[in-house]
PDB file of N, CA, C and O in Angstrom, chain B, residues numbered from 101:
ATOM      1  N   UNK B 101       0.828  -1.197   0.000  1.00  0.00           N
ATOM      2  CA  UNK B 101       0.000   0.000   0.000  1.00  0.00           C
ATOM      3  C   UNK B 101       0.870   1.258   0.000  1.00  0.00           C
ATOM      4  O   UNK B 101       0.306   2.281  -0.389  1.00  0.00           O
ATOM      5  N   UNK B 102       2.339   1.366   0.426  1.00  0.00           N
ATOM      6  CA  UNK B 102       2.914   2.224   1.056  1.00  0.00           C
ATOM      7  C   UNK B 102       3.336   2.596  -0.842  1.00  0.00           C
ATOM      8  O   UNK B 102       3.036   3.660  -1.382  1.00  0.00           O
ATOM      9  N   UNK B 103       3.887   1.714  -1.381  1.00  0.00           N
ATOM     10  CA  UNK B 103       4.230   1.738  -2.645  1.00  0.00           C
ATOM     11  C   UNK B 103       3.300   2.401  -4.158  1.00  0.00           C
ATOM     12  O   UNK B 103       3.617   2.867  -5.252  1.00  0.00           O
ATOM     13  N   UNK B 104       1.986   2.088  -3.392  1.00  0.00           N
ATOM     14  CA  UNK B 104       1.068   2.754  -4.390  1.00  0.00           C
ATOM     15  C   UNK B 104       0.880   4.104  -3.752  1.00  0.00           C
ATOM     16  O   UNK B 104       0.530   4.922  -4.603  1.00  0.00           O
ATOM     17  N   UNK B 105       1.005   4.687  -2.389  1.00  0.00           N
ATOM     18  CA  UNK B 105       0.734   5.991  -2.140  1.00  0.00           C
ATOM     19  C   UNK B 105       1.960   6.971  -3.226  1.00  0.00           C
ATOM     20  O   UNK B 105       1.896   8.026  -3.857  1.00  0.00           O
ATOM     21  N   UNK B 106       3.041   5.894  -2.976  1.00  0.00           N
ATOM     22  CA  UNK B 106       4.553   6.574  -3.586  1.00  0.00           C
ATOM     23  C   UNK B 106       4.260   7.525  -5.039  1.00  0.00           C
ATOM     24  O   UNK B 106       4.310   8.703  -5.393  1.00  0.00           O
ATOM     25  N   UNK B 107       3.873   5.956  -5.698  1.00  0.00           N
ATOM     26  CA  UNK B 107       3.665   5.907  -7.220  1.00  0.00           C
ATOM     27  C   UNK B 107       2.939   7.390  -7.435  1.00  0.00           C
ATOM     28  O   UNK B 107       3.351   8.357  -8.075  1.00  0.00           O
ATOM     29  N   UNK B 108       1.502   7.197  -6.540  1.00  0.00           N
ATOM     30  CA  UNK B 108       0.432   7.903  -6.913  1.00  0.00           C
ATOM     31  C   UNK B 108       0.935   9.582  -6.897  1.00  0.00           C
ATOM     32  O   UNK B 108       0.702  10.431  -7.758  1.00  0.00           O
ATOM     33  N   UNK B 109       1.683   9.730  -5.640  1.00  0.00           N
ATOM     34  CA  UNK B 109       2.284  10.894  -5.248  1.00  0.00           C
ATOM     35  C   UNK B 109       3.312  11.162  -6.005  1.00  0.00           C
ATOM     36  O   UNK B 109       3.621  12.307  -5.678  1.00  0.00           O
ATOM     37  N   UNK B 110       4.016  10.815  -6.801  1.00  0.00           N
ATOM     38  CA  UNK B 110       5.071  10.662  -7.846  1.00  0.00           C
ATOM     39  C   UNK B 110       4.286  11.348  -9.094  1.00  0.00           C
ATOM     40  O   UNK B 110       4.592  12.469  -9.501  1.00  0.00           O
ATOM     41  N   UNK B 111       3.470  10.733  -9.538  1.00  0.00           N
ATOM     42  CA  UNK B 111       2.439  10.923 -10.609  1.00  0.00           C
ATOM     43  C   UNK B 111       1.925  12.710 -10.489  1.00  0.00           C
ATOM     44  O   UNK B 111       2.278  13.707 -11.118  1.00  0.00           O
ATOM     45  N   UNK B 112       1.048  12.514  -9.487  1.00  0.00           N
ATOM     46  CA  UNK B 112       0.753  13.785  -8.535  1.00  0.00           C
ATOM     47  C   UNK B 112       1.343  15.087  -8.993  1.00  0.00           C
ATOM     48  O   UNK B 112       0.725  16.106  -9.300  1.00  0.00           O
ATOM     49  N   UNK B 113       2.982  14.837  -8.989  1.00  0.00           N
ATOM     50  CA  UNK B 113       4.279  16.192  -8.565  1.00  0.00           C
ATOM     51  C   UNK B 113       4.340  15.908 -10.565  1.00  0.00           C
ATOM     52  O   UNK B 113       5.083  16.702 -11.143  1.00  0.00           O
ATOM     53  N   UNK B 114       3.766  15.087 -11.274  1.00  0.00           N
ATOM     54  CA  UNK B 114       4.385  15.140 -12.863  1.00  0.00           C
ATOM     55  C   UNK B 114       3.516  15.893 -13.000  1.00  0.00           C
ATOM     56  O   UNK B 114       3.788  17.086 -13.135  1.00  0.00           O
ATOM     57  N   UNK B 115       2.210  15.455 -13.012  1.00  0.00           N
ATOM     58  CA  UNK B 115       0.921  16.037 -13.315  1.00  0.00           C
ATOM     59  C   UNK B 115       1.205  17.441 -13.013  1.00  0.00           C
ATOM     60  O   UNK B 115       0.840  18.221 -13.893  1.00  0.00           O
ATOM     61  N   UNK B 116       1.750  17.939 -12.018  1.00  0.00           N
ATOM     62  CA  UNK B 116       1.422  19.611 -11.516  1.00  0.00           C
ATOM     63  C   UNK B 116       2.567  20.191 -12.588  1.00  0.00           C
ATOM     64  O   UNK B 116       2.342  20.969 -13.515  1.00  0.00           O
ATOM     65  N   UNK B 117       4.103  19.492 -12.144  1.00  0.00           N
ATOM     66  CA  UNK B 117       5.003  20.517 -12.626  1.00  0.00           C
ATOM     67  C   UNK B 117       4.647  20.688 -14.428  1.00  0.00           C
ATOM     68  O   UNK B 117       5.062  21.643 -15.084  1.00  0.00           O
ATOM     69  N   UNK B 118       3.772  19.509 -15.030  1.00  0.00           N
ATOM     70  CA  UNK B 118       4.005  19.910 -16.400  1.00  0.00           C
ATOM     71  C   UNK B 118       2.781  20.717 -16.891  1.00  0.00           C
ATOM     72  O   UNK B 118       2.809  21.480 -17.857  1.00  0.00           O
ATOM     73  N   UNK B 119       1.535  20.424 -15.995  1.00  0.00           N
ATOM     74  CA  UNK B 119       0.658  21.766 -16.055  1.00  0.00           C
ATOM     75  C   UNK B 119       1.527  23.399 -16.171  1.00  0.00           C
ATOM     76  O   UNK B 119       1.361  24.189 -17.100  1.00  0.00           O
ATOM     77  N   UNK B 120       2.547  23.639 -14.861  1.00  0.00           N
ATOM     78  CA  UNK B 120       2.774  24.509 -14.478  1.00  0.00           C
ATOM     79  C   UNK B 120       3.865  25.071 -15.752  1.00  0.00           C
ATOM     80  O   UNK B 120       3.952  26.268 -16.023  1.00  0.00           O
ATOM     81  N   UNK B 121       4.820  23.792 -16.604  1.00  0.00           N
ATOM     82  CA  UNK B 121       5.243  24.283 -17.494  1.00  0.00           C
ATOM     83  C   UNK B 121       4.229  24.849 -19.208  1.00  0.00           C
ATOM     84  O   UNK B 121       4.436  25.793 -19.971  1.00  0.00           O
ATOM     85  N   UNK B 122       3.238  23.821 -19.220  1.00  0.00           N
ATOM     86  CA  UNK B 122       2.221  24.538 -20.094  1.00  0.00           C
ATOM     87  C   UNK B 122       1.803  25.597 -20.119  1.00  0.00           C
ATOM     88  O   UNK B 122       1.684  26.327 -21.103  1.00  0.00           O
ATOM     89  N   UNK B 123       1.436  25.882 -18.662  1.00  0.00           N
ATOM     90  CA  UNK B 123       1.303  27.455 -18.616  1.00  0.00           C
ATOM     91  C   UNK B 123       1.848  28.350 -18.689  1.00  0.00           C
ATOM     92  O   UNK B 123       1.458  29.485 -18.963  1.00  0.00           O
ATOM     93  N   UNK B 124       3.170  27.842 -18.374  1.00  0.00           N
ATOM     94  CA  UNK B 124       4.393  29.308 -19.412  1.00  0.00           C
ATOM     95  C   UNK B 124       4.340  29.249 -20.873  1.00  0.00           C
ATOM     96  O   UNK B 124       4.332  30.169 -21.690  1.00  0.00           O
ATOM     97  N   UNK B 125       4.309  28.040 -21.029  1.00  0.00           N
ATOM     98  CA  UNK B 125       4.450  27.912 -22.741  1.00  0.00           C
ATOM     99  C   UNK B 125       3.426  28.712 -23.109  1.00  0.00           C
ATOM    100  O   UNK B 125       3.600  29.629 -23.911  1.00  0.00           O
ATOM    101  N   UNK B 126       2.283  28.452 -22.575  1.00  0.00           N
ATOM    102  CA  UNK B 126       1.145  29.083 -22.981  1.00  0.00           C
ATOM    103  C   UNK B 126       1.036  30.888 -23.004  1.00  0.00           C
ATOM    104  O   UNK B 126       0.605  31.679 -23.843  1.00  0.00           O
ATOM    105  N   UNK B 127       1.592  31.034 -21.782  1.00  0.00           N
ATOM    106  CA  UNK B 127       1.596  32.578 -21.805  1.00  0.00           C
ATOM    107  C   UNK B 127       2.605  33.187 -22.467  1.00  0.00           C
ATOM    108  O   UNK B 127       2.639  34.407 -22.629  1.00  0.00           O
ATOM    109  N   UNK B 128       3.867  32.043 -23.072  1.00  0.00           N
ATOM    110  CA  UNK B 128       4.900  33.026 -24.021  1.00  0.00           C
ATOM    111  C   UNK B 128       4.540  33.025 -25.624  1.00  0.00           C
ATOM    112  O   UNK B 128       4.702  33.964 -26.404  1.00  0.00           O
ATOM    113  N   UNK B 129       4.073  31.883 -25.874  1.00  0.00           N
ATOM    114  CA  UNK B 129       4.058  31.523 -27.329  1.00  0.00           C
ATOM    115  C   UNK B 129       2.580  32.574 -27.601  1.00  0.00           C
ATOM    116  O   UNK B 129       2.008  32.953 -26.579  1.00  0.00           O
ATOM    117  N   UNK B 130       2.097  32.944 -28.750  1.00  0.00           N
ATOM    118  CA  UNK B 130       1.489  34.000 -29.074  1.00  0.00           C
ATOM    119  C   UNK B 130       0.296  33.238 -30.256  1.00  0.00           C
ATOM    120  O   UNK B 130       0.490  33.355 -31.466  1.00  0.00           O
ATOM    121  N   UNK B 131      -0.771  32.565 -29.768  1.00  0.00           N
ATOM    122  CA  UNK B 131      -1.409  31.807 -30.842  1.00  0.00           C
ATOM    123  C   UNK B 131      -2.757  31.948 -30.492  1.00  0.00           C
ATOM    124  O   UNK B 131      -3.124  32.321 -29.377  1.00  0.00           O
ATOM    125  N   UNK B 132      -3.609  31.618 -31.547  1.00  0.00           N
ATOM    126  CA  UNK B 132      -5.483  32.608 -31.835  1.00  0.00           C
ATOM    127  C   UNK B 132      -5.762  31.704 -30.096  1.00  0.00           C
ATOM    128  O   UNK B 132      -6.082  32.376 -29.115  1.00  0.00           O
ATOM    129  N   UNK B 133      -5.621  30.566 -30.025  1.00  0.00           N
ATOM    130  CA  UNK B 133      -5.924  29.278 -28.645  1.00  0.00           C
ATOM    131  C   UNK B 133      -4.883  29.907 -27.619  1.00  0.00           C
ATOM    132  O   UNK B 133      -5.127  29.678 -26.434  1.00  0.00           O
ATOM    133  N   UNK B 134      -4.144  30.406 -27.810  1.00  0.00           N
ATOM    134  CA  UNK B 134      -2.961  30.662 -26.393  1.00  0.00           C
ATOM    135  C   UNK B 134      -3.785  30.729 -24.871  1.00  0.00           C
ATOM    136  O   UNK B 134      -3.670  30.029 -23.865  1.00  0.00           O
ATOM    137  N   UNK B 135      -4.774  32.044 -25.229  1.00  0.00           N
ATOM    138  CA  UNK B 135      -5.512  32.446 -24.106  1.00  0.00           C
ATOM    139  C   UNK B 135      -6.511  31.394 -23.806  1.00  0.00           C
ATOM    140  O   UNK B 135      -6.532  30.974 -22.649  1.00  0.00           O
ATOM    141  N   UNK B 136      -7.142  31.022 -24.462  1.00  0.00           N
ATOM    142  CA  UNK B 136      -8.055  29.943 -24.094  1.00  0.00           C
ATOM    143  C   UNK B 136      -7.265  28.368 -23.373  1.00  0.00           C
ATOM    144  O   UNK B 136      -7.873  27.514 -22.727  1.00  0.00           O
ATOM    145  N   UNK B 137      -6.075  28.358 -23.660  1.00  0.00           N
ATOM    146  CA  UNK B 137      -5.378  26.973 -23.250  1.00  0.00           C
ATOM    147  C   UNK B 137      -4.592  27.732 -22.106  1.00  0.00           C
ATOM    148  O   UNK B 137      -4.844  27.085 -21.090  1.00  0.00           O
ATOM    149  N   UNK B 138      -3.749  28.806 -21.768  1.00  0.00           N
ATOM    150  CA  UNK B 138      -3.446  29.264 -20.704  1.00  0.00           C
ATOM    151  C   UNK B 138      -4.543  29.885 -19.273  1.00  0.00           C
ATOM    152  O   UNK B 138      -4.092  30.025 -18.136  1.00  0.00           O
ATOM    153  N   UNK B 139      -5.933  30.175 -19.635  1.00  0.00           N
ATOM    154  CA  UNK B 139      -6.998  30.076 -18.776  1.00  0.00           C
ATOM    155  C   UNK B 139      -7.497  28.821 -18.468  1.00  0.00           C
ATOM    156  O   UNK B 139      -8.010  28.603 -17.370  1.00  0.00           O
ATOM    157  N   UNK B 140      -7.391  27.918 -19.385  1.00  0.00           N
ATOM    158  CA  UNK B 140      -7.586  26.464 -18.469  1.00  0.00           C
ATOM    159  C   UNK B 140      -6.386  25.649 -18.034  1.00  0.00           C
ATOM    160  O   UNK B 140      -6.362  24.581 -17.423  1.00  0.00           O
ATOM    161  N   UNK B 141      -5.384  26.408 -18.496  1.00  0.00           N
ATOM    162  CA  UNK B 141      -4.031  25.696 -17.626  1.00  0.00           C
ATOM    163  C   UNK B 141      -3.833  25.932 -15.731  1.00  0.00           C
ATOM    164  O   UNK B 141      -3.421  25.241 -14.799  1.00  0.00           O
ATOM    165  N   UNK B 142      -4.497  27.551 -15.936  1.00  0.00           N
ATOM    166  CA  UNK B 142      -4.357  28.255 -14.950  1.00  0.00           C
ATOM    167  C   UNK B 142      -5.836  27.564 -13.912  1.00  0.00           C
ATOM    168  O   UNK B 142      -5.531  27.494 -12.721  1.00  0.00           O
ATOM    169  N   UNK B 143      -6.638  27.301 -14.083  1.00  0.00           N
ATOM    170  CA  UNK B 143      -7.722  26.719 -13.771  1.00  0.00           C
ATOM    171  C   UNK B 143      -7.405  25.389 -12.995  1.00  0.00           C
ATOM    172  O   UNK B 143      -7.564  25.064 -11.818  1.00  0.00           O
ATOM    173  N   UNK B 144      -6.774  24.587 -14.357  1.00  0.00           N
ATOM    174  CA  UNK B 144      -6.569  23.033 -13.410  1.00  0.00           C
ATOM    175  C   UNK B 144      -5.384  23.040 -12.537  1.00  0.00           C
ATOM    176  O   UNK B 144      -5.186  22.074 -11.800  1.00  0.00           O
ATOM    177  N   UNK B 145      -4.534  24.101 -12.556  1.00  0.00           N
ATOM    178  CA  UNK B 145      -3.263  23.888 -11.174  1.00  0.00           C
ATOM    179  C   UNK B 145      -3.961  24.353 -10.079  1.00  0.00           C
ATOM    180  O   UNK B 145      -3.202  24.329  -9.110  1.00  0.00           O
ATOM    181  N   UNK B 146      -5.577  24.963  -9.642  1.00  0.00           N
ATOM    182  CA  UNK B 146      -5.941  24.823  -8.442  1.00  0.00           C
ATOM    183  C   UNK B 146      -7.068  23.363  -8.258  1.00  0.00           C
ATOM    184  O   UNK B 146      -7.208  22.659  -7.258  1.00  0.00           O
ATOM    185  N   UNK B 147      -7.673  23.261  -9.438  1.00  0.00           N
ATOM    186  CA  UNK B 147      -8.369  22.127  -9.539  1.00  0.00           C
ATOM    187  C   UNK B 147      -7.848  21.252  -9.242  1.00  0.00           C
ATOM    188  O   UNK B 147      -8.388  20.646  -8.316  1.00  0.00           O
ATOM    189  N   UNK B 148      -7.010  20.866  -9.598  1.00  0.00           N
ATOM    190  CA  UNK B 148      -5.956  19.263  -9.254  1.00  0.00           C
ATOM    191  C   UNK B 148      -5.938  19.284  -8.449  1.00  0.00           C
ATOM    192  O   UNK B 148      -6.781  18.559  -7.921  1.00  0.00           O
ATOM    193  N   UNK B 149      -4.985  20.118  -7.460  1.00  0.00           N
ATOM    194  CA  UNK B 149      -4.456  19.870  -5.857  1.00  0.00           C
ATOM    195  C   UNK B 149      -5.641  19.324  -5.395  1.00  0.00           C
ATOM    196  O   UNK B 149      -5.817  18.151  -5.067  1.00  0.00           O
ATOM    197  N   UNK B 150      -6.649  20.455  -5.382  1.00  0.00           N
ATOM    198  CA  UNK B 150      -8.178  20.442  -4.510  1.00  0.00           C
ATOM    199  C   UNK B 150      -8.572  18.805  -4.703  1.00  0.00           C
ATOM    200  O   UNK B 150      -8.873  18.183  -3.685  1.00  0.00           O
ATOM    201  N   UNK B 151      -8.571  18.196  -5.844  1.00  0.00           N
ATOM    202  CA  UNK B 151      -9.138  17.112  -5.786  1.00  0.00           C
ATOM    203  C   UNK B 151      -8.502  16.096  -5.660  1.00  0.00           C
ATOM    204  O   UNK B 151      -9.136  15.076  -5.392  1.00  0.00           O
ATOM    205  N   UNK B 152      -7.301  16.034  -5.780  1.00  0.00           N
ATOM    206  CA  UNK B 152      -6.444  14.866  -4.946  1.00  0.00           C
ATOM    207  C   UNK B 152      -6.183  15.061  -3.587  1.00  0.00           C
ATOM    208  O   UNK B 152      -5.508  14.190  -3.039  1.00  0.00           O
ATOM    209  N   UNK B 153      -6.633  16.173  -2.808  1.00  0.00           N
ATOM    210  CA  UNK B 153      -6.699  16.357  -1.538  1.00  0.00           C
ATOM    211  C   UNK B 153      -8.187  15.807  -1.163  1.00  0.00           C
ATOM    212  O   UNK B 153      -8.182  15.087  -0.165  1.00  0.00           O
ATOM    213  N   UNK B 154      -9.460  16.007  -1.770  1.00  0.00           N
ATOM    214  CA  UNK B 154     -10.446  15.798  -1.543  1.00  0.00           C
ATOM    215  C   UNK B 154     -10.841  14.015  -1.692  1.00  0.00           C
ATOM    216  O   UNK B 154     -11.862  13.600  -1.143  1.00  0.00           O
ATOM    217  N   UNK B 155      -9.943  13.073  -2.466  1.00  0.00           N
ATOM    218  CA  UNK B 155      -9.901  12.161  -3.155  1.00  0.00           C
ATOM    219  C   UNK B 155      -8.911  11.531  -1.356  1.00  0.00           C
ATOM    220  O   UNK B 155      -9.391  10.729  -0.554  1.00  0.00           O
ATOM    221  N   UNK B 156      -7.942  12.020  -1.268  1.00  0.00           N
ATOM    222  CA  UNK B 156      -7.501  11.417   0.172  1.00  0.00           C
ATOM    223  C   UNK B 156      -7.954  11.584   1.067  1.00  0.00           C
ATOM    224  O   UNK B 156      -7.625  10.841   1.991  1.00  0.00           O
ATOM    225  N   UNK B 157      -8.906  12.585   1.305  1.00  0.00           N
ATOM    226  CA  UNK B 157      -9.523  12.633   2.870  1.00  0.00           C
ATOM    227  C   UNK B 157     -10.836  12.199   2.703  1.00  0.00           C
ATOM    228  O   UNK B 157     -11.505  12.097   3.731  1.00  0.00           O
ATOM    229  N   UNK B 158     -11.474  11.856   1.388  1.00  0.00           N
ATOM    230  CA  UNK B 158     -12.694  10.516   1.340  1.00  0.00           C
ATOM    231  C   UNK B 158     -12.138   9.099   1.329  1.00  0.00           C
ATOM    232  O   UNK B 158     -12.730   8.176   1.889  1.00  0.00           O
ATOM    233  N   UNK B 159     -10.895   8.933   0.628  1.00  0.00           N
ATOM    234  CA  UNK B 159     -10.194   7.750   1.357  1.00  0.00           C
ATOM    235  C   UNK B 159     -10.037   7.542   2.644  1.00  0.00           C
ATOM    236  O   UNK B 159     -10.429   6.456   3.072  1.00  0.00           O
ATOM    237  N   UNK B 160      -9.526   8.363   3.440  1.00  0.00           N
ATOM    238  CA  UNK B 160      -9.107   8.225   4.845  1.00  0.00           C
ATOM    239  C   UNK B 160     -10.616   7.706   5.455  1.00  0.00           C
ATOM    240  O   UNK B 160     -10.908   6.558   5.791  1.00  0.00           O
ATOM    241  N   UNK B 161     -11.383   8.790   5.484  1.00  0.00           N
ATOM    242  CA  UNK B 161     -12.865   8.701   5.951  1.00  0.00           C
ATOM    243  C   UNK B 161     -13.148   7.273   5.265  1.00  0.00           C
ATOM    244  O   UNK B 161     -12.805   6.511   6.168  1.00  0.00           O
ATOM    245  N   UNK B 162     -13.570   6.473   4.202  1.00  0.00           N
ATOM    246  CA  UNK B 162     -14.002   5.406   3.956  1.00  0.00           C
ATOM    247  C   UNK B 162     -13.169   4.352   5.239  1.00  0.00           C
ATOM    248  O   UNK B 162     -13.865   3.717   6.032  1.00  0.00           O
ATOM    249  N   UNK B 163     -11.828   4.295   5.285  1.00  0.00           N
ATOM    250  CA  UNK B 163     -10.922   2.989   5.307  1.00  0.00           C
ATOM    251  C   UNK B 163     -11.123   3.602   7.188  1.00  0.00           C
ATOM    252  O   UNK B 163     -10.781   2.878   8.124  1.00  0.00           O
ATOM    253  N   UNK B 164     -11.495   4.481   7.314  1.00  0.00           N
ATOM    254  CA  UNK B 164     -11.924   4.489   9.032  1.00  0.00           C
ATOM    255  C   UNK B 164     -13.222   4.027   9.794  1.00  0.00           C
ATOM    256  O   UNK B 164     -13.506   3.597  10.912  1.00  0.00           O
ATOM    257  N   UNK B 165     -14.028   4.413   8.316  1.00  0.00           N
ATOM    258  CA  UNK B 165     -15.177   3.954   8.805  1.00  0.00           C
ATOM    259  C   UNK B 165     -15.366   2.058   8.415  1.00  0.00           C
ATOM    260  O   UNK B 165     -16.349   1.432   8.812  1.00  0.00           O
ATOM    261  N   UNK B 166     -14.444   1.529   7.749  1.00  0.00           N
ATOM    262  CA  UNK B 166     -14.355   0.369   7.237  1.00  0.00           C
ATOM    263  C   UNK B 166     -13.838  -0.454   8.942  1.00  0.00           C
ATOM    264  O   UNK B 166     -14.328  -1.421   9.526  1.00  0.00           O
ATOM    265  N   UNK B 167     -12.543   0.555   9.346  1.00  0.00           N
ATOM    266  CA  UNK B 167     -11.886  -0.261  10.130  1.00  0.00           C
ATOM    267  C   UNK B 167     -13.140  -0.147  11.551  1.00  0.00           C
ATOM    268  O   UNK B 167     -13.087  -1.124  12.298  1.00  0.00           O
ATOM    269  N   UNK B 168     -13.958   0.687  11.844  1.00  0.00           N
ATOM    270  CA  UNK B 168     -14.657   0.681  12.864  1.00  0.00           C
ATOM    271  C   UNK B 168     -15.864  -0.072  12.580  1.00  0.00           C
ATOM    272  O   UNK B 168     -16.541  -0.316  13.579  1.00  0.00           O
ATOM    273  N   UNK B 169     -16.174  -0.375  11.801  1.00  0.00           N
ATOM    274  CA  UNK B 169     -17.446  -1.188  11.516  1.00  0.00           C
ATOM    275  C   UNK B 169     -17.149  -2.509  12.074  1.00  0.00           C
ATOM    276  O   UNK B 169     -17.711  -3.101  12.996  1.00  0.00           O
ATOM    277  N   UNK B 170     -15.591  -3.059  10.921  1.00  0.00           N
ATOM    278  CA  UNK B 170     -14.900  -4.202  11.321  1.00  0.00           C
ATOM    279  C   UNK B 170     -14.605  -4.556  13.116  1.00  0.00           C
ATOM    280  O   UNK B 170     -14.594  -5.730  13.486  1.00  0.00           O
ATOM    281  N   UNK B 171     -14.376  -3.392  14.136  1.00  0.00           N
ATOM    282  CA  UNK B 171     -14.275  -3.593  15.362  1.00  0.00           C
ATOM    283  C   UNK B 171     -15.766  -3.646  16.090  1.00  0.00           C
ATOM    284  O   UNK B 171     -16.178  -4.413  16.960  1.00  0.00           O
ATOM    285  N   UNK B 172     -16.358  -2.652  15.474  1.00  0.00           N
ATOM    286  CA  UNK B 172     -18.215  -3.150  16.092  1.00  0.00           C
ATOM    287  C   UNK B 172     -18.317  -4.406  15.770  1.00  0.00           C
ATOM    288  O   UNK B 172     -18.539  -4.815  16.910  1.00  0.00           O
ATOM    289  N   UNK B 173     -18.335  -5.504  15.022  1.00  0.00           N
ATOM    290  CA  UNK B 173     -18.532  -6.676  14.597  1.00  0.00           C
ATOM    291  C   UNK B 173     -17.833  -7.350  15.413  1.00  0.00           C
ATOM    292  O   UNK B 173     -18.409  -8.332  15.882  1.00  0.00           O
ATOM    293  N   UNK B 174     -16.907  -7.185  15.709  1.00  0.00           N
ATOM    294  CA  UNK B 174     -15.745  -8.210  16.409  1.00  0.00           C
ATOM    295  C   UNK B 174     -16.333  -7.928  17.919  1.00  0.00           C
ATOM    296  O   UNK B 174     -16.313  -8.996  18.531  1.00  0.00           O
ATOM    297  N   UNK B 175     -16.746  -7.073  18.570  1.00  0.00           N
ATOM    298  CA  UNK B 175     -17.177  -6.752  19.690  1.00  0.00           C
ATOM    299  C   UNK B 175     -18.389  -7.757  19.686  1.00  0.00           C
ATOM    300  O   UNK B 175     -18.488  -8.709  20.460  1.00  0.00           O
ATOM    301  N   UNK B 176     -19.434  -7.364  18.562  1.00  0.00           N
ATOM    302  CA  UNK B 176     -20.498  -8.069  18.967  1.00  0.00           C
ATOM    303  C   UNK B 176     -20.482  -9.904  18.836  1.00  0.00           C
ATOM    304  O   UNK B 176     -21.187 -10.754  19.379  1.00  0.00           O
ATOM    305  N   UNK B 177     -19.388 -10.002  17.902  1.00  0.00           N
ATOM    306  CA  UNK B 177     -19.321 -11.642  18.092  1.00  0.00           C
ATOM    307  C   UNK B 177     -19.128 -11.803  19.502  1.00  0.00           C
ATOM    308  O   UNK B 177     -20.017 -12.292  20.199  1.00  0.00           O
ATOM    309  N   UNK B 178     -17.625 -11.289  20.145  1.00  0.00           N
ATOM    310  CA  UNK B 178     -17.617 -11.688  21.397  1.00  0.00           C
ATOM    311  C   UNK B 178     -18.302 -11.602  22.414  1.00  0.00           C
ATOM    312  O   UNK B 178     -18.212 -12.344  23.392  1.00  0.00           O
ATOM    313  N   UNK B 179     -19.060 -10.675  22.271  1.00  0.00           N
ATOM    314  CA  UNK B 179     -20.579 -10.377  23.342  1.00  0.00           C
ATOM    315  C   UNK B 179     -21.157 -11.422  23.049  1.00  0.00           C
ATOM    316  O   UNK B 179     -21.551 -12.097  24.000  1.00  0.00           O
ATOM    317  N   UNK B 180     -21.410 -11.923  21.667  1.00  0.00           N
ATOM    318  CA  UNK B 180     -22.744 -12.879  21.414  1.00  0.00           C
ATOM    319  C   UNK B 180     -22.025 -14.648  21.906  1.00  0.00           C
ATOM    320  O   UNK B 180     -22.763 -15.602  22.150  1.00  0.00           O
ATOM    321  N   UNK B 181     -20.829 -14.699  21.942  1.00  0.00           N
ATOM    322  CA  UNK B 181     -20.320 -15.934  22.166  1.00  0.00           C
ATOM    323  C   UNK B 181     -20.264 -15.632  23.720  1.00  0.00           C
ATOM    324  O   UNK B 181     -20.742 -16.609  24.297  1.00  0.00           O
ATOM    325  N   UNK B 182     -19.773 -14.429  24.838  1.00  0.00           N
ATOM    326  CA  UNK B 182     -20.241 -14.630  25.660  1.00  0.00           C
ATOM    327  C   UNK B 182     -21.815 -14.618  26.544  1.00  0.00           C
ATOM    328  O   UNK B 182     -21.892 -14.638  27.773  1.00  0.00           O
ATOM    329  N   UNK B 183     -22.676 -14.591  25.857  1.00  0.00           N
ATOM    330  CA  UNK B 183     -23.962 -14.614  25.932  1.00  0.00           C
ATOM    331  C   UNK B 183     -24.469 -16.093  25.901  1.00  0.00           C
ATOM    332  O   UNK B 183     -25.305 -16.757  26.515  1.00  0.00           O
ATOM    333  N   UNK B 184     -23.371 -16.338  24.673  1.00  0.00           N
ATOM    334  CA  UNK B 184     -23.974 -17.955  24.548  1.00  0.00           C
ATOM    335  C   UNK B 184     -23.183 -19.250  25.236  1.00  0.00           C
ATOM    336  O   UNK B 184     -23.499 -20.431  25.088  1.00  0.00           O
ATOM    337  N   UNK B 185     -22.003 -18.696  26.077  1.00  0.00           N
ATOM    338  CA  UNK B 185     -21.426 -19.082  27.185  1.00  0.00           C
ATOM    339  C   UNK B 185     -22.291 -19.197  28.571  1.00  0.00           C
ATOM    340  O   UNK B 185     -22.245 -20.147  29.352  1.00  0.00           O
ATOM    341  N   UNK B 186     -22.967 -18.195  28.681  1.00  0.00           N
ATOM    342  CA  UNK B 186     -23.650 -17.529  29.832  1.00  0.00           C
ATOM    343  C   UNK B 186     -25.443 -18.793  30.122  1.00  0.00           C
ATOM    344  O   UNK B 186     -26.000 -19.357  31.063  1.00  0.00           O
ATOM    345  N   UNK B 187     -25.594 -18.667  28.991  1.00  0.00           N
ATOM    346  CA  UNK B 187     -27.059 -19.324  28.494  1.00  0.00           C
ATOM    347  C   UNK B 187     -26.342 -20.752  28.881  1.00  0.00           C
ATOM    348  O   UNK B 187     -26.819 -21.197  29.925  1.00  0.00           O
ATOM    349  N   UNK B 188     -25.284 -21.612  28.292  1.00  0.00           N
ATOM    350  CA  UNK B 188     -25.239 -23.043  28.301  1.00  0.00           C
ATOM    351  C   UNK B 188     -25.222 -23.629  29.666  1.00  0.00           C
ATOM    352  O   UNK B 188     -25.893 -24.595  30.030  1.00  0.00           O
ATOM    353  N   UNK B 189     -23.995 -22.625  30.714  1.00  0.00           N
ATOM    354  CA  UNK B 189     -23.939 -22.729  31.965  1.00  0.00           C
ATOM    355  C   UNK B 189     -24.941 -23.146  32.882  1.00  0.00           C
ATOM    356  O   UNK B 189     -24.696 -23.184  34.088  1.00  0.00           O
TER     357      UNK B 189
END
């Protein structure tokens, strides 16, 4: 798991820095699209972050609420096996 956070976060830092170089290209080179491709260059370097931040803290939240469900369950087996300890006695 530790290896796919790597990858993903690796990916992450390509994705931004070559946005961030498009958008120079974009604002030096002089073409009828320049402005239209440098306003959405400029657009997705806040978009991205936001949603790979938003994309890990609905991860976190899922795999917490996964791991507490998994411990309510484990609680109630052992309640229910000591219940059914209690009853045979």
């Amino acid at each position: 798991m530790k290896k796919v956070k790597q990858i993903l976060a690796i990916l992450g830092i390509v994705v931004l820095l070559s946005l961030y170089v498009i958008t120079l290209v974009c604002a030096i080179v002089d073409n009828s699209n320049t402005m239209r491709m440098f306003q959405a260059s400029i657009v997705a370097s806040f978009i991205i972050p936001v949603l790979i931040w938003a994309y890990g803290f609905i991860y976190r939240l899922i795999k917490k609420s996964s791991k507490d469900a998994e411990e309510v369950a484990k609680k109630n087996k052992e309640s229910l096996k000591e219940k059914a300890n209690l009853s045979t006695k």
